[in-house]
BAFI-3210 file (N, C-alpha, C; in Angstrom, 3 decimals, decimal comma, padded with zeros to 6 digits):
// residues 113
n [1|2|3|4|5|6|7|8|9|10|11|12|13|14|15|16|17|18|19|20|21|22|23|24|25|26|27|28|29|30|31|32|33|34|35|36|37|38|39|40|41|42|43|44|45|46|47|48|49|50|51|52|53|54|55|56|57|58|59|60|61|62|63|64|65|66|67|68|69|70|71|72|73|74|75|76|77|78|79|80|81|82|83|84|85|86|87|88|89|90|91|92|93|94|95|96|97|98|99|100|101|102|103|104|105|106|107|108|109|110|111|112|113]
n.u [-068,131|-068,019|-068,068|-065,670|-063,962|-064,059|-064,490|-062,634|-059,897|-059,848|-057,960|-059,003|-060,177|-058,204|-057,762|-060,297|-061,041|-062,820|-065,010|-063,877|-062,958|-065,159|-066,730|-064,503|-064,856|-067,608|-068,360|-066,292|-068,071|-069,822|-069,023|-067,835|-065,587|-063,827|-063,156|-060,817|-058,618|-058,282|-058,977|-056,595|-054,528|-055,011|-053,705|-051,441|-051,369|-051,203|-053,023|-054,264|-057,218|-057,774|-056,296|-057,605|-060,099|-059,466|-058,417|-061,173|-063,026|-061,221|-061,448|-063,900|-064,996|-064,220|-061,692|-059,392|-057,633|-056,362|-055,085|-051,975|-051,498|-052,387|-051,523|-048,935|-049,118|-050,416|-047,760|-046,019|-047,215|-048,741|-049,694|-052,484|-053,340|-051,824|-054,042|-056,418|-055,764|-055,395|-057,985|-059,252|-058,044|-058,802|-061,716|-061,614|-061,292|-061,129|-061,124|-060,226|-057,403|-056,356|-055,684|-052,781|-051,631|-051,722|-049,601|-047,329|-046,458|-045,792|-042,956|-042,282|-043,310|-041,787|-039,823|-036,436|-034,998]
n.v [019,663|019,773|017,115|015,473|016,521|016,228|013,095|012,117|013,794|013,602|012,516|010,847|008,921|007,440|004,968|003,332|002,092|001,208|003,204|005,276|004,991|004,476|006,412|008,578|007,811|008,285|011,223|011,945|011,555|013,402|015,732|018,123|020,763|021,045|019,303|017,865|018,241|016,619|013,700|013,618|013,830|011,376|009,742|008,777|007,404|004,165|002,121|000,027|-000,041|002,663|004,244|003,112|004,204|006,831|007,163|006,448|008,495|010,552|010,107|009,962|012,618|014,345|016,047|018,207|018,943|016,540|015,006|014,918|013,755|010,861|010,257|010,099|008,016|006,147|005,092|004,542|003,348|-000,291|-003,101|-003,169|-000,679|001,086|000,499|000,643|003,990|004,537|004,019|005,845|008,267|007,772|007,952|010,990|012,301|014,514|016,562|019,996|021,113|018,321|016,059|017,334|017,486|014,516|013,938|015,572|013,924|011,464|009,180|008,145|009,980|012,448|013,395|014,100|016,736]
n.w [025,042|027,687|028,268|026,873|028,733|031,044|030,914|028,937|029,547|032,751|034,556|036,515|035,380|034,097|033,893|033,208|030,669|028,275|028,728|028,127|025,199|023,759|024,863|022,841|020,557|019,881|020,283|018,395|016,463|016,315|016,215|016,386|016,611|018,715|019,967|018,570|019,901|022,388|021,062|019,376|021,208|022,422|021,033|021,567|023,825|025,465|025,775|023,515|022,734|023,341|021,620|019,018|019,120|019,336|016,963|015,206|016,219|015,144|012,770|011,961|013,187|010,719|010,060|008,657|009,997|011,229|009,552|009,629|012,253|011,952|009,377|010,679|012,786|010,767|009,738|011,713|013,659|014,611|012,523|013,245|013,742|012,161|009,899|010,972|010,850|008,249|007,000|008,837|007,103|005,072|005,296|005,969|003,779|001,216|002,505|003,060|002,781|003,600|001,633|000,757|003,767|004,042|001,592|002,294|004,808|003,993|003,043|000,701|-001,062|-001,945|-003,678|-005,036|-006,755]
ca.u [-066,858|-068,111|-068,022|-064,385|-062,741|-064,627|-064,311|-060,944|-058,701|-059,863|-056,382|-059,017|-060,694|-057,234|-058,035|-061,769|-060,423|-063,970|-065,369|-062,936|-062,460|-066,782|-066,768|-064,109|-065,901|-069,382|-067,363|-066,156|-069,051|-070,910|-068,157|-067,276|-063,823|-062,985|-062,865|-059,899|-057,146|-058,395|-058,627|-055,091|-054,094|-055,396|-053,051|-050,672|-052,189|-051,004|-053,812|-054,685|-058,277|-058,028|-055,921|-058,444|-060,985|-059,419|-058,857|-062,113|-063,525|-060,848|-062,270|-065,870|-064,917|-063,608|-061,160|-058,040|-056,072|-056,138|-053,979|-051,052|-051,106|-053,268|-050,525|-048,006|-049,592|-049,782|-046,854|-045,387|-048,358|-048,849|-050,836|-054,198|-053,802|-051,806|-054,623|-057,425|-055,639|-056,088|-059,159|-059,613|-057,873|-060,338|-062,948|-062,000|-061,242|-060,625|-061,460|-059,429|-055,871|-056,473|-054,430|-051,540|-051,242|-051,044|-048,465|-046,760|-045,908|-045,280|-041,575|-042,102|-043,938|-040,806|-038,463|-035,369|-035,114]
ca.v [020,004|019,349|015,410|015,311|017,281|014,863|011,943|011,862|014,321|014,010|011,669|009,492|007,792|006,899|003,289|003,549|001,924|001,339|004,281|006,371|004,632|004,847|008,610|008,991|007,532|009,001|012,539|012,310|011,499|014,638|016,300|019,360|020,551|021,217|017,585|017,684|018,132|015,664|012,672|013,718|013,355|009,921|008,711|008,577|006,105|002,714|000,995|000,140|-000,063|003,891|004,147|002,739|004,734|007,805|007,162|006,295|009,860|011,715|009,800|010,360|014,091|014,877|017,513|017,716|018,707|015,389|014,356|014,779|013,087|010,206|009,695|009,396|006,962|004,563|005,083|003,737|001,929|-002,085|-003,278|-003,127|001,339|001,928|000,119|001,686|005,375|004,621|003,826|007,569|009,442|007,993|008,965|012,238|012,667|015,773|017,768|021,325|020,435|016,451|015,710|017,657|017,163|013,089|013,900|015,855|013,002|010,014|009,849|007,989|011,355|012,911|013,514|014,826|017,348]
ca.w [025,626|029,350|028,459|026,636|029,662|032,499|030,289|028,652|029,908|033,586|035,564|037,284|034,650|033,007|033,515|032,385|028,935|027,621|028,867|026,896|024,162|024,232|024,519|022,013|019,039|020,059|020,566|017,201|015,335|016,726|014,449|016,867|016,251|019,541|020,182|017,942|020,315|022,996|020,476|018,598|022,326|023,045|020,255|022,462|024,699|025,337|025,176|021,570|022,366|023,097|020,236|017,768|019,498|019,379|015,325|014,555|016,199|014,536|011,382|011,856|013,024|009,298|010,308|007,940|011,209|012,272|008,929|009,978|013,319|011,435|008,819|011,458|013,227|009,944|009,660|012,961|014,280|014,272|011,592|013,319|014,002|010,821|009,119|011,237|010,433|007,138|007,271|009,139|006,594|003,890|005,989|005,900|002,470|000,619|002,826|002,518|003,409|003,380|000,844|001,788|004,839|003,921|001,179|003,086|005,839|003,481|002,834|-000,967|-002,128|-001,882|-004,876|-005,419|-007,388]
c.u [-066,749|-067,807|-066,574|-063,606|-063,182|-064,517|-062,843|-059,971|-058,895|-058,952|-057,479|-059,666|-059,689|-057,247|-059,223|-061,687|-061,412|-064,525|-064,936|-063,355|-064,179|-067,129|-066,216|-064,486|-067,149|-068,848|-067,345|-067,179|-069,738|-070,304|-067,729|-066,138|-063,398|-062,435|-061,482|-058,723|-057,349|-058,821|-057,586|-054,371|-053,925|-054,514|-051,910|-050,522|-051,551|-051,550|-054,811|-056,449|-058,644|-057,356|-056,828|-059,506|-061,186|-058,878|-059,846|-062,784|-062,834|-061,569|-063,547|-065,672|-064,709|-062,986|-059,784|-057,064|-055,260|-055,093|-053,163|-050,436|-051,825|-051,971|-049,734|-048,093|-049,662|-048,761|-045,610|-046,429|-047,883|-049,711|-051,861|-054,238|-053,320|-053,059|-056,028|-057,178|-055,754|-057,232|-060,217|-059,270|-058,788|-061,541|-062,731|-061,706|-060,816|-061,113|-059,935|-058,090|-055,482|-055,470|-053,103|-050,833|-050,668|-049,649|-047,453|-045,235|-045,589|-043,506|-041,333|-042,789|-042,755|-040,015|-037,808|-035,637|-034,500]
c.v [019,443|017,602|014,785|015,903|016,395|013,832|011,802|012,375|014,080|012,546|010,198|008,580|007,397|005,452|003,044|003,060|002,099|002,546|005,155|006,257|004,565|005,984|008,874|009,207|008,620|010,750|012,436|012,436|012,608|015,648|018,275|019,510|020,627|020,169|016,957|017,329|017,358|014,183|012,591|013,359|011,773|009,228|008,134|007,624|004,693|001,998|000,938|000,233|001,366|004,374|004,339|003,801|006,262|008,088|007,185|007,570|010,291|011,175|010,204|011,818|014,849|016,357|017,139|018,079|017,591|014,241|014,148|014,379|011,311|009,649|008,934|008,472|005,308|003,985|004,209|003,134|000,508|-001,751|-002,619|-001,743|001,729|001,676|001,133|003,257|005,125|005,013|005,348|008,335|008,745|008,398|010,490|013,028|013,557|016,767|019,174|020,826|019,301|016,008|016,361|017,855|015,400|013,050|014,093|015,044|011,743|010,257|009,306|008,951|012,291|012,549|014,219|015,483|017,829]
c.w [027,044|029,016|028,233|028,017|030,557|031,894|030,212|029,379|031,456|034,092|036,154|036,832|033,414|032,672|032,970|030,851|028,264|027,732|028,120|025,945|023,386|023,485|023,508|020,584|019,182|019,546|019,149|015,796|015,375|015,974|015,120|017,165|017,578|020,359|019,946|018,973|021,648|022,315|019,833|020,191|023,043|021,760|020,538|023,264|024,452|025,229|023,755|021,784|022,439|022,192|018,917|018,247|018,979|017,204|014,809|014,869|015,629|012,920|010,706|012,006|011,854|009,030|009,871|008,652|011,593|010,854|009,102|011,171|012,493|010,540|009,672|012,166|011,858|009,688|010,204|013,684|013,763|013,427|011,734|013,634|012,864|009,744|009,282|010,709|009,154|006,349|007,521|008,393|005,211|004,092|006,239|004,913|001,780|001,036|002,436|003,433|003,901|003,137|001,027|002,515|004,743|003,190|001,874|004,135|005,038|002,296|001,089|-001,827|-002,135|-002,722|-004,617|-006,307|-008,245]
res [x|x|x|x|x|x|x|x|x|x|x|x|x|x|x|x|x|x|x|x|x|x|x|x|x|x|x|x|x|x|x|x|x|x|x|x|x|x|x|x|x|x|x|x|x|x|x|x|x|x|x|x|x|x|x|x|x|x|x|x|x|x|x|x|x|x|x|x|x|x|x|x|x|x|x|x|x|x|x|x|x|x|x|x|x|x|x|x|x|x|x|x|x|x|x|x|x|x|x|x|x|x|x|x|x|x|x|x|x|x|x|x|x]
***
């Protein structure tokens, strides 16, 4: 927790691109949820290399919270983040509310009725 709050969220290492984008991955692989809402944060980010960064920890984290920011991002991302979120929501698979959280957000799973 001490490394995500001095790392990511802290204003004066907003330029630190690598550094982040570093931490973020590492962070996620360690697979502690509370990580969650400071890499769903970094998706935000303008620079694509914290972008990708902050996909690939929510990927490696395998927390089916992170579906539904993860969709939306393939969604409206460029190629190279909708592809990477992809990428993250197969990595996190079926976990418990996975899959419907992706349905959910994709507008051709949607019928009329």
């Amino acid at each position: 927790q001490w490394l995500a709050e001095e790392v990511l969220e802290n204003r004066n290492n907003k330029k630190k691109t690598l550094l982040r984008a570093s931490v973020a991955s590492a962070l996620g692989g360690i697979g502690q949820g509370e990580i969650y809402g400071p890499l769903s944060a970094m998706l935000e980010e303008k620079e694509v290399l914290v972008q990708l960064a902050a996909i690939d920890g929510l990927g490696r984290l395998k927390d089916s919270r992170a579906c539904h920011d993860l969709s939306m991002v393939a969604l409206e991302g460029d190629v190279v983040v909708s592809v990477a979120a992809l990428d993250a929501l197969v990595a996190i698979g079926h976990k418990e509310g996975a899959v419907e959280a992706v349905v959910k957000e994709l507008p051709f799973c949607h019928r009329e009725k």
